[in-house]
C-alpha positions as CSV (number, residue, x, y, z in Angstrom):
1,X,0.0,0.0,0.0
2,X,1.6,3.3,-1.1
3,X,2.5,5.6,2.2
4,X,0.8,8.9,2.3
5,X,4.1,10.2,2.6
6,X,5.1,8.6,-0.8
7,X,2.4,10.8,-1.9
8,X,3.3,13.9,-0.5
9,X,6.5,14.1,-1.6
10,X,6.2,12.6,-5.3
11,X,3.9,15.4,-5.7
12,X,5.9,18.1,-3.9
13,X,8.8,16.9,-6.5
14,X,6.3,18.0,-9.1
15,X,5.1,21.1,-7.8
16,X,8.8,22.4,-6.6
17,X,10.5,21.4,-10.0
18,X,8.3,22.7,-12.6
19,X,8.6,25.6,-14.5
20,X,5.5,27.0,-16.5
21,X,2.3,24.9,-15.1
22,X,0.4,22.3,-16.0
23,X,1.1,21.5,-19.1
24,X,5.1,21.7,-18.1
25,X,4.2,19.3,-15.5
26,X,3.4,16.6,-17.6
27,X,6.7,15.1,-18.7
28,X,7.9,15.2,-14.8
29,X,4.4,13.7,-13.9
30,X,4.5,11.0,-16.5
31,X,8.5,10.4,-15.3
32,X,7.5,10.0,-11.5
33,X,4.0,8.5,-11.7
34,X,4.4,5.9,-14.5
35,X,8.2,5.3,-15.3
36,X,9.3,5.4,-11.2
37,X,6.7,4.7,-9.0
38,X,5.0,2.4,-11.4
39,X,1.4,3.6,-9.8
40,X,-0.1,4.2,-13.1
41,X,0.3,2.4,-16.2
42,X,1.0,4.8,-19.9
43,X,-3.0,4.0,-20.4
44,X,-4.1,4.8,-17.0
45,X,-2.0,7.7,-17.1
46,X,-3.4,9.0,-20.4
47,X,-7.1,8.7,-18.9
48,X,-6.3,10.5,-15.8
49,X,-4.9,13.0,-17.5
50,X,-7.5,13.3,-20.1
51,X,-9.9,13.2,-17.2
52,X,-8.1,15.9,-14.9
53,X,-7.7,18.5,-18.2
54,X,-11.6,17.9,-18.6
55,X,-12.8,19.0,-14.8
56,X,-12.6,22.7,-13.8
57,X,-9.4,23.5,-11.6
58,X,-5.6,23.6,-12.1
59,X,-4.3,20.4,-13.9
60,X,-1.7,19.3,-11.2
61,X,-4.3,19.4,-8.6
62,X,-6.7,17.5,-10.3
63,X,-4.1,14.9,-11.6
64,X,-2.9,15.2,-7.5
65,X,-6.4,14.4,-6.2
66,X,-7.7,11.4,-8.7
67,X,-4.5,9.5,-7.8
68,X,-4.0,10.4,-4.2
69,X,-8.0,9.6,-3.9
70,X,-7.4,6.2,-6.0
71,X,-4.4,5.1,-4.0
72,X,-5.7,6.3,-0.4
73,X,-9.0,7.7,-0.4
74,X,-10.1,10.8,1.0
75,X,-6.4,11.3,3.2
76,X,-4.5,10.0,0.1
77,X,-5.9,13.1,-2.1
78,X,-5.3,15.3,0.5
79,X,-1.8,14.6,1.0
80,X,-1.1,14.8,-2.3
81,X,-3.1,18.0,-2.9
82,X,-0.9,19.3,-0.5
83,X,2.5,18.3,-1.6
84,X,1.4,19.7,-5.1
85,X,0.7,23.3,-4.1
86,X,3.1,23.8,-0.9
87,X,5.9,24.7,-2.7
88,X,4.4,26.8,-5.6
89,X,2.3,29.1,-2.7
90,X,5.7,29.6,-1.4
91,X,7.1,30.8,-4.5
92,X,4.6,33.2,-5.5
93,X,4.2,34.8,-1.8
94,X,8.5,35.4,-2.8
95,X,8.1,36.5,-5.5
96,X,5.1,38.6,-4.8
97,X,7.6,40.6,-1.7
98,X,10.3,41.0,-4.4
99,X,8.5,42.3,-7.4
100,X,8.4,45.6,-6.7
101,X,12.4,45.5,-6.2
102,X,12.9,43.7,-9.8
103,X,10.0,45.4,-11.4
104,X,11.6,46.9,-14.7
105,X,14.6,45.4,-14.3
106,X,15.8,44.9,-17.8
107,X,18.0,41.4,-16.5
108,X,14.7,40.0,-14.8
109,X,12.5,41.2,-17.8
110,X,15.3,39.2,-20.6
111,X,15.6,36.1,-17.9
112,X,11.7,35.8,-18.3
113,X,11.5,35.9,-21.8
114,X,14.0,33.7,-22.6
115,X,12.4,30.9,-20.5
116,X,8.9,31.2,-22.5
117,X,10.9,29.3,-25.7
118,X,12.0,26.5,-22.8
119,X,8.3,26.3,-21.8
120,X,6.7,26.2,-25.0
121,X,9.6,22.9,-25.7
122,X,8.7,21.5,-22.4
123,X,4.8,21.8,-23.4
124,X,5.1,20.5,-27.0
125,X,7.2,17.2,-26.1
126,X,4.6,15.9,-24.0
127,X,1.4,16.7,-26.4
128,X,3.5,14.8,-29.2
129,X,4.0,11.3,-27.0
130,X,0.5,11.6,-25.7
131,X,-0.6,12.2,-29.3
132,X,0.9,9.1,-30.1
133,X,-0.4,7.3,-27.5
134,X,-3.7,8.1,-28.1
135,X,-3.9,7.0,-31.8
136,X,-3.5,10.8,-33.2
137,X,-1.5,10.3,-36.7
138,X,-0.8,11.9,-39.8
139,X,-4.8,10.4,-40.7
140,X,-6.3,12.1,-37.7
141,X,-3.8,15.2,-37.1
142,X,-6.3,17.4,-38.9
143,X,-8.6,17.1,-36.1
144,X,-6.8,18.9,-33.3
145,X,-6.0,21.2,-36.3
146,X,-9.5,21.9,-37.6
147,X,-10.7,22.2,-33.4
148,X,-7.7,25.0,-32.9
149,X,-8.8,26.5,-36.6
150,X,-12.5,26.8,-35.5
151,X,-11.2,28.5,-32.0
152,X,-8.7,30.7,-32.9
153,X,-10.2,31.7,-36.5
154,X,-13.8,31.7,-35.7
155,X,-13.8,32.2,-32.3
156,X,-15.7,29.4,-31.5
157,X,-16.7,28.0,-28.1
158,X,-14.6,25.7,-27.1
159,X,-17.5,24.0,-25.1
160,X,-19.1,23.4,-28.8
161,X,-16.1,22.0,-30.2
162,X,-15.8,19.3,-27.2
163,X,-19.7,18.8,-27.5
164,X,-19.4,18.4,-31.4
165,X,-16.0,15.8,-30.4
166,X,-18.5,13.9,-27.8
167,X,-21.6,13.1,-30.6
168,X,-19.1,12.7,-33.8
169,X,-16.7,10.1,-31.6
170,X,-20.1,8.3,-30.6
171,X,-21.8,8.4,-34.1
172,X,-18.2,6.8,-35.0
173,X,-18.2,4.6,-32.8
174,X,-21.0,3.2,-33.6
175,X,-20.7,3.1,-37.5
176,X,-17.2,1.2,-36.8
177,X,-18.9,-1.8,-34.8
């Protein structure tokens, strides 16, 4: 039975070491959850993710509190809850007291945009294996493509667009039985 302690500190490592949010998170949350703790298989990882980006809330947190409450229960979620946020609630109440000191500081200011290519890197590497792993190929790429299209060009909901996902993957579904 995994300790609630385990917990904590798997996701304290992936609240402390993470650098742009969620999305960042998922290469370090894939490496500790699947490849070294071996509590979630590549599948059941791919579902709980896919499940945590589809409930309201911050990703980590979600991803913290379906496997802490899978794994332990009630106490399980909330240790790992914990161990997810502790460390980024310090951070921001630091850098919170020192931003008016570094505000318009032209180091600070180039530091910060050279970490947004690093983060962009960090986000694309994951959607790519988890593309992969969920069947998206060069025969179903355009999907993601068209759903970001319809967003970005047409400024449609993105509520419609997972609606519209929901009924097409049914009615396909069905027509492929």
């Amino acid at each position: 039975m995994v300790k609630y302690c385990e917990l904590f500190y798997s996701f304290f490592k992936i609240g402390t070491f993470t650098i742009g949010g969620g999305y960042a998170m998922i290469p370090l949350m894939e490496q500790e959850l699947v490849d070294r703790r071996g509590w979630l298989s590549r599948e059941e990882f791919l579902d709980q993710l896919a499940l945590s980006q589809s409930m309201p809330g911050v990703l980590a947190v979600n991803m913290a509190t379906g496997l802490g409450y899978r794994l332990r229960g009630f106490s399980g979620a909330l240790s790992a809850i914990v161990g997810n946020i502790v460390m980024p609630i310090i951070f921001i109440i630091v850098l919170a007291m020192l931003f008016r000191h570094f505000r318009g500081n032209i180091v600070v200011e180039r530091f910060f945009m050279g970490v947004r290519p690093a983060v962009v890197a960090l986000i694309a590497a994951p959607v790519f294996r988890l593309a992969q792993s969920a069947g998206i190929g060069w025969s179903t790429c355009w999907i993601p493509i068209l759903a970001a299209l319809l967003i970005w060009l047409f400024d449609v909901s993105p509520i419609l667009i997972i609606l519209a996902a929901v009924v097409l993957g049914f009615i396909y579904g069905r027509i492929k039985k």
